[in-house]
C-alpha positions in Angstrom: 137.1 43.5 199.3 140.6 41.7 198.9 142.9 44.1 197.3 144.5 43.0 194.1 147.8 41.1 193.8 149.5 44.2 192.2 148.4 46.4 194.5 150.3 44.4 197.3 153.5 43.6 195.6 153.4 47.9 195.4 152.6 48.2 198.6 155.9 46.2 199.3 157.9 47.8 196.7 160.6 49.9 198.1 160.2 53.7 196.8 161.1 55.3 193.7 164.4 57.2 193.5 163.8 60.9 192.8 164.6 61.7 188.8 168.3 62.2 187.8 169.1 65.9 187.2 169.6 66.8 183.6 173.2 66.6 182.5 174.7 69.9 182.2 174.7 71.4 179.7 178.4 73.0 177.6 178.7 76.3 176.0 181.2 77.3 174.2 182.7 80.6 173.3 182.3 80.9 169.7 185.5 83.5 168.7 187.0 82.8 172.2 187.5 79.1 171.7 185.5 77.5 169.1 186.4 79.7 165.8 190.5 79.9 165.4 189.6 83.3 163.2 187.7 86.5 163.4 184.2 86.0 162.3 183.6 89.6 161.1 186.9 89.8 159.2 186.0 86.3 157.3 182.5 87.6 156.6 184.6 90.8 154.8 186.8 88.8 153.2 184.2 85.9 151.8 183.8 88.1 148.8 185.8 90.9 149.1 185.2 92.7 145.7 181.3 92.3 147.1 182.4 93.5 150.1 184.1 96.6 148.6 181.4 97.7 147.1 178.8 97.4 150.0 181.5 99.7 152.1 181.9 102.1 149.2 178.2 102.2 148.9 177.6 102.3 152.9 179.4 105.8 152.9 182.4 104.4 155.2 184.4 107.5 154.4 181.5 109.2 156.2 182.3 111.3 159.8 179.5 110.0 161.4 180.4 106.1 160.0 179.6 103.7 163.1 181.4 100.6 163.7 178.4 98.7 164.7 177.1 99.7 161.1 179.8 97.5 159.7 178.4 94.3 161.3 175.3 94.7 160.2 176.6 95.2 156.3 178.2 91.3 157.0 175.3 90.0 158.4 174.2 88.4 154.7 177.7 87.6 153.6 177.9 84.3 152.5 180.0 82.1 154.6 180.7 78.6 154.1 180.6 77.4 157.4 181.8 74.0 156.7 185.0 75.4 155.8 185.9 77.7 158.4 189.0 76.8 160.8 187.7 75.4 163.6 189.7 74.4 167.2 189.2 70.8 166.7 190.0 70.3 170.3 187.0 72.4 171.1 185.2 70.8 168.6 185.9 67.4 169.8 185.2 68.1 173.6 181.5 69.4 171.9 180.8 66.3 169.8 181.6 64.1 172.8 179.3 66.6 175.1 176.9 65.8 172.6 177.2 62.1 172.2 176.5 61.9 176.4 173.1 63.9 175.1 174.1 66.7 176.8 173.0 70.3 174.8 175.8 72.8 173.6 175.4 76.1 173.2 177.5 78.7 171.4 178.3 82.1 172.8 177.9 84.9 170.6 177.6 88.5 171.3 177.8 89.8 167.6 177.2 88.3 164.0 173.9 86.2 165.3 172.9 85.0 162.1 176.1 83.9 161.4 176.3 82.0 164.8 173.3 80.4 164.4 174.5 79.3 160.9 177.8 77.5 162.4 175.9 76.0 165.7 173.7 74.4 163.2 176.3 73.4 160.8 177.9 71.9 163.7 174.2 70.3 165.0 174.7 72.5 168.2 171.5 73.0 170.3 171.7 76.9 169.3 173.4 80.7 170.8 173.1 82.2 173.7 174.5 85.6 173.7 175.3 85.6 177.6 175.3 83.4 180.2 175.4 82.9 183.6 178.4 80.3 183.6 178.0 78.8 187.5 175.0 77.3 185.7 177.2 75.0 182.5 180.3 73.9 182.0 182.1 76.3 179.9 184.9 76.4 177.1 186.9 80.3 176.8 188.3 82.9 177.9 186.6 83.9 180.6 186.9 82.9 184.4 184.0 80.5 185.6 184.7 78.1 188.2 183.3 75.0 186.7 185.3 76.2 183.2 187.3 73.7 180.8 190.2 76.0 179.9 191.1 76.6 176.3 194.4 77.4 177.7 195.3 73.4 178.1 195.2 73.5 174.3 197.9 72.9 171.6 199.8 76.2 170.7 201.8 76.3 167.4 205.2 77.9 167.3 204.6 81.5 166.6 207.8 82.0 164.5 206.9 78.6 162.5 203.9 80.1 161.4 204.9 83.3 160.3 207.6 81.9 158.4 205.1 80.0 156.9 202.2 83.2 156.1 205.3 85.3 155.0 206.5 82.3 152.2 209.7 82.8 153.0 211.0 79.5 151.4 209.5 81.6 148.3 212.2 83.9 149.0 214.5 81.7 146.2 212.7 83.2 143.5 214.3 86.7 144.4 217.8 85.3 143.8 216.8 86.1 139.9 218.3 89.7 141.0 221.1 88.2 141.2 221.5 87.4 137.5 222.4 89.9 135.5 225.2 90.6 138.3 226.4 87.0 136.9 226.1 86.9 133.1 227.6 90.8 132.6 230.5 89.0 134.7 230.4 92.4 137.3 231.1 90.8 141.1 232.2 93.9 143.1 231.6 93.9 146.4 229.3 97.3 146.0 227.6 95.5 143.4 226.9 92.1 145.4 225.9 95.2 148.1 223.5 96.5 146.1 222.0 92.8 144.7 221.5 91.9 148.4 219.7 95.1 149.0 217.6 94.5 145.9 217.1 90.4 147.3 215.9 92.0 150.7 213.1 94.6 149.6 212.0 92.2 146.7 211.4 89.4 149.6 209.5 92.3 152.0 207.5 93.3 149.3 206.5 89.7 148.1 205.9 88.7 151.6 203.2 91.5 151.5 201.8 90.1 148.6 201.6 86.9 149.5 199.8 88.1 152.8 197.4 90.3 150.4 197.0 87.0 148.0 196.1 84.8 151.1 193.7 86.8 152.7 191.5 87.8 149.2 191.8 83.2 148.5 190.7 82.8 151.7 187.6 80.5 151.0 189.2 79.1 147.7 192.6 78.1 149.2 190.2 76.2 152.4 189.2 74.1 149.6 192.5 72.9 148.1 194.2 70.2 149.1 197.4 71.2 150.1 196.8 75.3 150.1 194.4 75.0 153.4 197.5 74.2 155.2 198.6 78.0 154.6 198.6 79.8 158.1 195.7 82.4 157.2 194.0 79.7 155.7 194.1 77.1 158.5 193.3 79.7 161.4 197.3 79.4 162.6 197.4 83.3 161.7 195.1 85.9 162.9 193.4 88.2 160.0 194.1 91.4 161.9 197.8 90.4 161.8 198.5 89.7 158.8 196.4 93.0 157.8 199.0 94.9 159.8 201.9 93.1 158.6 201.2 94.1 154.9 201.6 98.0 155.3 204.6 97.2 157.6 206.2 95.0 154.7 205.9 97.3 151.9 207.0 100.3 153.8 210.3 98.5 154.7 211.0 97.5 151.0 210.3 101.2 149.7 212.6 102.1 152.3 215.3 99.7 150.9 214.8 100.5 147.7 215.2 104.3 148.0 218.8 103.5 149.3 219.8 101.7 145.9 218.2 104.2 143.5 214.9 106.2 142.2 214.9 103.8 139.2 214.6 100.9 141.5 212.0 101.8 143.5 209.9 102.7 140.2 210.7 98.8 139.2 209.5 97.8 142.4 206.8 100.1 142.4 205.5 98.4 138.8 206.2 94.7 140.6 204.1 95.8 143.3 201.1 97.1 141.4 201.7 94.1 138.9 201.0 92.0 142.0 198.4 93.7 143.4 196.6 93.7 139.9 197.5 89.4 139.3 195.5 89.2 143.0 192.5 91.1 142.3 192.1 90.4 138.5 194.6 89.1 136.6 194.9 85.5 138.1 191.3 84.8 137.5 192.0 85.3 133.7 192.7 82.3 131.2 196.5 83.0 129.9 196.7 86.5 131.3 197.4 84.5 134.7 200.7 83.0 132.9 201.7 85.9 130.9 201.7 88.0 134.2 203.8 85.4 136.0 206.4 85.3 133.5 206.6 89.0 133.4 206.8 89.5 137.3 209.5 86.6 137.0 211.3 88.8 134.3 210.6 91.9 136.1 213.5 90.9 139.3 215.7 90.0 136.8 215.3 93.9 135.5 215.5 95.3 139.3 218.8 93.6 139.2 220.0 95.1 136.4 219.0 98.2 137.2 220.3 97.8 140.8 224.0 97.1 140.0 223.6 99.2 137.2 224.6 96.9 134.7 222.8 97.0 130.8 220.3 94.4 130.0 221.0 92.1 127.1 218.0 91.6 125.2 218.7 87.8 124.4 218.7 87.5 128.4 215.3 89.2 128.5 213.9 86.7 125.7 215.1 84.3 127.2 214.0 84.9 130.8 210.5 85.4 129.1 209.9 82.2 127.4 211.7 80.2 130.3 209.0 81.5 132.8 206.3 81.3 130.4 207.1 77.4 130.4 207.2 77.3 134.2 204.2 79.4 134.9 202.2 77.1 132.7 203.9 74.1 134.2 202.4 75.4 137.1 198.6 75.8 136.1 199.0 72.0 134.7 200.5 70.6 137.8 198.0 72.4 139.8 194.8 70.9 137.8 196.4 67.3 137.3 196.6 67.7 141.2 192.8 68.5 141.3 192.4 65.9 138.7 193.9 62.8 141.1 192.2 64.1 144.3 188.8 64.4 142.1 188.1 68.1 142.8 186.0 70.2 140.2 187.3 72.8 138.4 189.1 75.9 140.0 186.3 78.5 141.4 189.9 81.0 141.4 191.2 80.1 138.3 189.9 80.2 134.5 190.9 76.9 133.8 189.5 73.6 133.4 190.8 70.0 134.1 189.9 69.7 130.3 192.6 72.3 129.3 195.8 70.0 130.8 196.2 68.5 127.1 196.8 72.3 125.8 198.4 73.7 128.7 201.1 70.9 128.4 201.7 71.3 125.2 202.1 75.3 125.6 204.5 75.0 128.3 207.2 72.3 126.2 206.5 75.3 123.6 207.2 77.9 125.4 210.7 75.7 126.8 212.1 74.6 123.2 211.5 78.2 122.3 213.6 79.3 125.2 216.5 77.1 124.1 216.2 78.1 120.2 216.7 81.4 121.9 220.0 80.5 124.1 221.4 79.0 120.9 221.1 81.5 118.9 222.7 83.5 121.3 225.3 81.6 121.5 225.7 81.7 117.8 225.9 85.4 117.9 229.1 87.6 117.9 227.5 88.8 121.6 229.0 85.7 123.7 232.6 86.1 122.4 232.7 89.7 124.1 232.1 87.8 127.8 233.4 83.7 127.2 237.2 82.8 126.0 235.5 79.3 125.4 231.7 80.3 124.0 231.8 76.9 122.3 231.4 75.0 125.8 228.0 77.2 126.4 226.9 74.7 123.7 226.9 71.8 126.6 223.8 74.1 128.2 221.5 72.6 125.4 220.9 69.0 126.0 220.6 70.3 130.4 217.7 72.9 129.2 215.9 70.4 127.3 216.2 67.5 129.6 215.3 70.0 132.6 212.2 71.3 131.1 211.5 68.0 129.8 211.7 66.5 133.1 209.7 69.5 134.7 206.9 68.4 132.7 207.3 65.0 133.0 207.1 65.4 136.9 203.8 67.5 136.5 202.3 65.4 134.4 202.8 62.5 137.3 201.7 64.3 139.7 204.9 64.6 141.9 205.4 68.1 141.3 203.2 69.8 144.6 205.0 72.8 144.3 205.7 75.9 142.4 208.4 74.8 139.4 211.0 77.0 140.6 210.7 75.9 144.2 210.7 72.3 142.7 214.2 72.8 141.2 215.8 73.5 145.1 214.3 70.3 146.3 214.5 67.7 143.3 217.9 66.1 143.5 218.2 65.4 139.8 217.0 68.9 139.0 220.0 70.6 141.2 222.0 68.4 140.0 220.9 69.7 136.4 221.4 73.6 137.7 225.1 72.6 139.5 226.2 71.1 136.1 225.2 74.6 134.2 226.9 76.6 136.6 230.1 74.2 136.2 229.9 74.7 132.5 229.3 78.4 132.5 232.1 79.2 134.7 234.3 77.0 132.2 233.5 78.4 129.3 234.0 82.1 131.0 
């Protein structure tokens, strides 16, 4: 029987190639390239008053207390893995791995749970926790033949990014030390010794704080608009670091502050433990935030006076009070008006709510007017004619206070204020033009 037509034009066919292989397949190390942080440090420091009181309860201060105990304890911490610093170079060569349909796998020796949660975050194929890495192409550390190095990768400016972790441009604040050196009119050069010794262990110690801050607002800072920029925050600084850096810090202030005097170090002892209160508690209160601001404000303008050993007039205390009040709260409402325009929900770190701004505002010009019925009637007093030949010039302060608090809120309320009032004031040109014009009239009236 005549075969059929199909089976002919078969016959003539030429043959089939053999199958393409399977593309290979990528894996990636997932805290040697993938992950710009340490997974079990961010699993401890997710929720870290949780945390503490797993460890406490674990028995830690046990002899016989394994390090392989503590991984387990972070196994059901709860990460969000969306916000977690990530390589994006890494992350970019695995999205386009997976766009050619090849599979991508994460290497993870520890913290599997957690692994599993980022390669699916990520809509990876899964973890591995080995591999034999002739067989993929691979992203790390490690030596494989077939590897795409990590080590072609951008890398940041070490100095940079401490500079930035340790807040150094914060350092202005400290110059309040400097104050009462000013206004009791005392400029030895053992006193300006003493102020600059007071300016360097105030700046250590708040560099240690501001570490300590960063790493406890970890998650909360990953979810602000301008703080996830912050060098813990962003994965530019490692966790271990800047957890050695913070007993190294504090050490060396205590050290500098035992050369000036006993009373010192006990004032910068109390900022200290002020600070390390505001972090773990106090911040997270409504109005207790602001009242501790002001008084940590105050309290370098009292290591000052203590550390030049001049007395402190109580009008500059009052003063100093309601003046920081004002900013601190100027702060809180630039802050929320800043969540308000990028359409954020209420602080998760902060007692607030976008609600409040109405109040807050309203506190804070307050808090300033009070601070200038306060410097007039200081200037009213028999107090001024002891340290000005021309007191009435001080009168020329007013109208600068209230158009510089004024403008403060103004700027807030616009939205171009991103940053911490104080540190505003060094970079506005009309504000240091304000502060200049004081100064002018202070040293006129002396």
């Amino acid at each position: 029987m005549e075969q059929p037509q199909w089976q002919h034009e078969l016959a003539r066919s030429e043959p089939l190639p053999p199958p393409a292989a399977a593309p290979r397949a990528l894996v990636i190390e997932l805290e040697g390239a993938l992950l710009r942080s340490d997974l079990l440090l961010e699993a401890l420091l997710c929720e870290p008053g949780h945390m503490l009181g797993r460890l406490r309860a674990a028995g830690t201060w046990r002899k016989d207390w394994r390090k392989d105990e503590l991984v387990h304890l972070v196994e059901d911490a709860r990460l969000d893995y969306a916000s977690l610093p990530y390589e994006q170079d890494v992350l970019n060569l695995a999205l386009a791995a997976r766009a050619q349909g090849r599979k991508v796998y994460v290497i993870a020796s520890r913290l599997r749970h957690h692994a599993e949660g980022i390669a699916a975050h990520l809509g990876f194929d899964g973890v591995i926790a080995t591999a034999d890495l002739d067989a993929f192409d691979y992203v790390g550390n490690r030596g494989a033949p077939n590897a795409e190095r990590k080590a072609g990768l951008k890398t940041k400016d070490r100095l940079k990014i401490w500079v930035n972790a340790l807040r150094v441009y914060q350092y202005a604040k400290n110059t309040l030390v400097f104050v009462p050196l000013v206004t009791a009119h005392q400029m030895s050069l053992s006193a300006l010794g003493a102020a600059l010794l007071a300016f360097l262990a105030f700046s250590a110690c708040a560099s240690g704080a501001y570490l300590m801050n960063d790493l406890l607002d970890l998650a909360a800072d990953r979810q602000h608009p301008t703080k996830r920029h912050r060098a813990l925050a962003a994965g530019d600084l490692p966790i271990a670091s800047a957890l050695l850096a913070i007993p190294a810090l504090w050490l060396g202030a205590f050290a500098a502050s035992l050369c000036i005097s006993g009373v010192f170090t006990a004032v910068l002892a109390a900022y200290l433990g002020t600070t390390i209160a505001y972090s773990l508690l106090l911040k997270r209160k409504m109005l207790l935030d602001v009242v501790t601001l002001a008084g940590l404000y105050t309290l370098r303008i009292v290591a000052g006076a203590v550390g030049v050993g001049v007395v402190l007039s109580e009008w500059l205390l009052m003063f100093s009070l309601f003046v920081f009040t004002s900013l601190a709260l100027i702060k809180r409402f630039s802050e929320l008006t800043l969540r308000q325009g990028a359409g954020l929900s209420d602080p998760a770190n902060r007692d607030y709510r976008i609600g409040d701004l109405q109040v807050i505002a309203a506190m804070a010009a307050a808090s300033g007017m009070n601070a200038v019925i306060v410097f007039s009637l200081y200037v009213s007093s028999s107090a001024v004619m002891t340290l000005y030949s021309r007191p009435w010039m001080l009168w020329l302060l007013n109208p600068l206070l209230l158009y510089w608090f004024g403008r403060a809120l103004m700027m807030a309320h616009r939205r171009e204020m991103p940053d911490d009032p104080i540190l505003y004031t060094f970079k506005d040109n009309a504000s240091r033009t304000t502060v200049m014009a004081m100064i002018c009239i202070m040293l006129a009236a002396i």
